[in-house]
N, C-alpha and C positions, 0 to 999 in steps of 0.2 A: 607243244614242246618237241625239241628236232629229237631225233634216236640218235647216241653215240655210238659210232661204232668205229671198232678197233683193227686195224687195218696190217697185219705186221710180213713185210716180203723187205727180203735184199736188194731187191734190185728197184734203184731207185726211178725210175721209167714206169716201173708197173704201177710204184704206190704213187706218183704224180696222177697218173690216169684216171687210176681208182678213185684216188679221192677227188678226184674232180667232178667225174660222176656221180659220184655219191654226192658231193656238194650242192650241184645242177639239180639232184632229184630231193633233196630237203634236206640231206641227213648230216651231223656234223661226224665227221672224222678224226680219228686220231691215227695216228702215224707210230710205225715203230721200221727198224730196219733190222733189229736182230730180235733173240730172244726177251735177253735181255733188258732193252729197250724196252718190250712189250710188256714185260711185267711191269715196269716200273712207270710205264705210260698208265698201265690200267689202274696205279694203284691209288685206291678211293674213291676210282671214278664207277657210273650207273653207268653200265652198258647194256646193248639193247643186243648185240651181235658181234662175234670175233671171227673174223676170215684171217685166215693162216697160211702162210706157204710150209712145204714140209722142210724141204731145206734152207735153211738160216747157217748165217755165219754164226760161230760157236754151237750152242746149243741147238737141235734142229727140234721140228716142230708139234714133234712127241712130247718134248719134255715140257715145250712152250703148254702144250693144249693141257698136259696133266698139272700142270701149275697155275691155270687159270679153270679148268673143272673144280680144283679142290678152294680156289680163291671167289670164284661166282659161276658156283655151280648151276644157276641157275638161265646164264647168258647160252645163246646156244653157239657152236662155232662152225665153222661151214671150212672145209680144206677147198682154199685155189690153190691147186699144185700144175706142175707141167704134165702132160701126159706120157712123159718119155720115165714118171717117177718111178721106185719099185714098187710092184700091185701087193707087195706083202707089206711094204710100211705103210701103204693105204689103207689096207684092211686091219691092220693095226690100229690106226688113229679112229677107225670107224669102228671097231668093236671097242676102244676103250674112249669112248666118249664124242667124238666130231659128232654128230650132228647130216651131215653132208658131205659129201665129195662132190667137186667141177673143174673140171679140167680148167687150165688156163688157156684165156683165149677172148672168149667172145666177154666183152662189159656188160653187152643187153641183159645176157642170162644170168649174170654175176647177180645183176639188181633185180633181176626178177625171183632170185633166187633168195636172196636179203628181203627182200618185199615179202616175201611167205615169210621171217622170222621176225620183222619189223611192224607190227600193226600198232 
């Protein structure tokens, strides 16, 4: 059975990439482009892993990750943000529930890093 996983960044470049990788390595993907989106992508679905960008058009990615902790609390989330983000919204997301932080950047580490939450 593939691992869903939920994929949610603005910028549509990045989430093309991603999930294509992630496609290549087994996993089926879902797609979102805002917060939004994300919720309403994940909703009903078994997910296996939610990787987040911090900022999102409308709601940013605080509000995304506390509406999917309290919806599947059980899924773990992993932040791809830029590294140019602020280190206090990081630490933010990371003490109230992420899972992970990774800079944005390298695909390799993305999925290696998915790979430790995907077994």
């Amino acid at each position: 059975m593939e691992q869903k996983v939920l994929f949610v960044d603005d910028d549509p470049h990045w989430r093309d990439i991603v999930s294509l990788s992630f496609k290549e390595a087994g996993y089926e993907v879902i797609t979102a482009a805002d917060a939004t989106e994300g919720m309403s992508r994940a909703e009903g679905v078994k997910l296996g892993l939610i990787i987040l960008d911090l900022n999102l058009a409308g709601e940013n990615g605080l509000v995304l990750m506390r509406f999917m902790k309290r919806n599947h609390p059980d899924v773990p989330v992993l932040l791809y943000t830029a590294t140019d983000q602020d280190d206090e919204a990081i630490r933010k997301m990371l003490n109230e529930g992420a899972d992970q932080y990774l800079p944005k950047g390298s695909i390799e580490e993305l999925l290696v890093a998915a790979g430790s939450y995907l077994k």
